[in-house]
N, C-alpha and C positions, 0 to 999 in steps of 0.2 A: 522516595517516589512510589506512587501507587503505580502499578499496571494494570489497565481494564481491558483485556480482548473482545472484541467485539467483531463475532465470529457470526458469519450471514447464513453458512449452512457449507456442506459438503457440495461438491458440483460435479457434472463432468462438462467440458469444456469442447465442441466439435470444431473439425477442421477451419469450419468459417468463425468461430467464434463465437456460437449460440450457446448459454448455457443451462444445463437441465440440472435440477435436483435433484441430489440423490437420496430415495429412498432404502429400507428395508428391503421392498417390494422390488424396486428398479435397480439395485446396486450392482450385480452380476449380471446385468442384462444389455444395460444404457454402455450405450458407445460412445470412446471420447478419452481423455484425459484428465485423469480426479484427481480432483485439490481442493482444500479449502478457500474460501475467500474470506479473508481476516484482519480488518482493520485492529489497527491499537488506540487508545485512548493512554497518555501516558498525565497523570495527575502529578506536578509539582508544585514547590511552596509559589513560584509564581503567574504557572500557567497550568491549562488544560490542550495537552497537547493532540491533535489526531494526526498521526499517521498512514496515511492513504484514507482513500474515503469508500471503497467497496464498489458494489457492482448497484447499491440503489435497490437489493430484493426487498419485496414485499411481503408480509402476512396474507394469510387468507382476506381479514380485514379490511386489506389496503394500506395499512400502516408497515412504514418500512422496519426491517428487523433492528437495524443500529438507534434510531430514533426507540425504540421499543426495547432495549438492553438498556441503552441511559436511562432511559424511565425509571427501571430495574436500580440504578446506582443512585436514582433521585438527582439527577446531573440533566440541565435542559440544554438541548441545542443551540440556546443561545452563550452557556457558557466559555464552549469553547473558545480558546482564543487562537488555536495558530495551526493550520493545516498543511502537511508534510508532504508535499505530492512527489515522489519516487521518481515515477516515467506516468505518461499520459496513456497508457493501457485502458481500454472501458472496464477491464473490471477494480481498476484502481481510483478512477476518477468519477464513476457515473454516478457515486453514491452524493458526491459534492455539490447538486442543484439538482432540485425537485419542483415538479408544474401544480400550480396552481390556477385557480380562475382568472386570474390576474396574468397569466405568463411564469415564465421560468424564473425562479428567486434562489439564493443561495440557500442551501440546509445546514447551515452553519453561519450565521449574519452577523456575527459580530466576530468570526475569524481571519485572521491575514491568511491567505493562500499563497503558498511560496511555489513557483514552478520555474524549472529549468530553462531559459526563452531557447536555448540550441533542443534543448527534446519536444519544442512545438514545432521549429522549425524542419524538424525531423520527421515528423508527425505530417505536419504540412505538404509534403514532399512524397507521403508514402499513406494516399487518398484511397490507393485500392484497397489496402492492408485491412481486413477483417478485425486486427486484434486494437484499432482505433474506432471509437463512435466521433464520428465528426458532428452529428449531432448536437450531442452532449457538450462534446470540445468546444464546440463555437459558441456556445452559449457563455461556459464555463470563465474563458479569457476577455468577456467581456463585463466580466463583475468589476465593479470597482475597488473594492479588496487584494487586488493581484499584486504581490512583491514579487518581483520579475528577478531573478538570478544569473547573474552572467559569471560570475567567477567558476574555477574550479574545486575550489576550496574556500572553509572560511568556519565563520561564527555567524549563524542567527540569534544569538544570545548569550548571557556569559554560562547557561546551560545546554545548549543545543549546536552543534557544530554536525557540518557535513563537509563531502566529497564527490566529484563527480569521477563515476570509473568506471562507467559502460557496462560490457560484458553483453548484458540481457539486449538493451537495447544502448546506441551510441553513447546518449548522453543520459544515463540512468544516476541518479545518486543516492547516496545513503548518509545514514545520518548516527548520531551517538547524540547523547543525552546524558550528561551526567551530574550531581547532587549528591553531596552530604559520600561522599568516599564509592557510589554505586556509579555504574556504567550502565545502559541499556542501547544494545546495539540494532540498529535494522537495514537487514542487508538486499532488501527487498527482492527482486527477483531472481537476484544470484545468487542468496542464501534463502530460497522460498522453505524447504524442508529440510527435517533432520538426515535425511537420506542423505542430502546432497554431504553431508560432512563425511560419511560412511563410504562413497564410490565416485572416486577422484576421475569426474567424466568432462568432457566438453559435449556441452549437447547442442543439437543442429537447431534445434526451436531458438538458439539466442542470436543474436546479430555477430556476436564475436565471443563461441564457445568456450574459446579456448583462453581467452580471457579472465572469463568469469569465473572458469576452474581455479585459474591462478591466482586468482583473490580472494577464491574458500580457503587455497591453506594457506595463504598469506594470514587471514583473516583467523582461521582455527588454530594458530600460533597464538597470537596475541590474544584471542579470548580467554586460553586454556590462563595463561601470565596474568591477564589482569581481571580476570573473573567477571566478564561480562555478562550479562541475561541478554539471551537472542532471541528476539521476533521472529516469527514463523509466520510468513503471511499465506502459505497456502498446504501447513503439513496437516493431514487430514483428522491427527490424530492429537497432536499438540500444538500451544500455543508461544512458551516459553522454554528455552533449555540452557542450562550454564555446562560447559563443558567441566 
């Protein structure tokens, strides 16, 4: 398996959920909560996988930074074939459908989008919540591409297998990927940073902290045994780490 990070920029993230860039200049300064925003591209012998789809940031250009890293890998957005949505967070999903003169089109057209239907329903339900763009979302589940997920477990492929196990938000899931003896694990936002392995915390920013604590060591068990590679979707510093 290849691994392509495709890493939007460093951020900081405010109470409402606006997010500012962090420079040089602004780093020490900018209020908020810093994290990376970092989709994966995962390349196998039979698909081109994306794992969450970002926040949608822009170049100065206009041109979005993930459309502009594939570039970089000679890989067009039409390649992809199958897009991993985690939870419906806007900085997970907004990078999934970009406007055109025409209206809102998928940025990934010839990808299945696989989303959880209990973390729309969820999503649905909680209209005030800052950390959803309804926006985006309603645009988003009206693509024709949508593989709608109800189980809690299962196989999207005889390489891609997931789980539903909350923590961050109710019905959050994550996924493995595995080919040729390798694993590639993504724990999305209950394994966002390497920190989180380091300080065994439940924290109040998740729906059920205490949860998703108990699924880091669950989870820092069985990587450490079978030698996983972990995605880091939002460590500001790394992309990739095998315990």
């Amino acid at each position: 398996m290849k691994i392509i990070p495709l890493k939007e920029g460093n951020f900081s993230a405010s109470k409402t959920k606006d997010f500012t860039l962090l420079t040089d200049e602004n780093f020490d300064t900018v209020k908020g909560i810093k994290m990376s925003v970092q989709p994966f591209l995962i390349v196998t012998e039979q698909d081109y996988i994306l794992i969450d789809a970002g926040i949608g940031w822009k170049n100065t250009e206009g041109k979005t930074v993930i459309s502009e890293l594939l570039e970089k890998e000679n890989i067009k957005p039409e390649q992809i074939t199958r897009l991993l949505l985690s939870h419906l967070h806007k900085d997970h999903i907004d990078g999934s459908i970009q406007e055109t003169e025409n209206g809102f089109v998928p940025a990934f057209p010839n990808a299945e989008i696989y989303i959880q239907r209990r973390e729309l329903d969820f999503a649905m339900e909680n209209r005030g919540n800052p950390s959803f763009d309804f926006n985006t979302l309603e645009k988003l589940i009206t693509l024709p591409n949508i593989v709608w997920m109800d189980d809690d477990r299962g196989n999207i492929s005889e390489e891609i297998s997931f789980e539903v196990v909350g923590g961050h938000t109710p019905f959050m899931q994550v996924f493995w990927i595995r080919e040729n003896g390798e694993t590639v694990f993504f724990g999305a936002d209950d394994l966002p940073q390497e920190s989180y392995l380091r300080y065994h915390l439940a924290y109040k920013s998740d729906f059920d902290g205490r949860r998703a604590m108990e699924l880091r060591l669950k989870w820092q068990k069985e990587a450490a045994e079978e030698k996983w590679k972990i995605l880091l979707y939002h460590d500001l510093d790394k992309a990739v780490i095998q315990i």
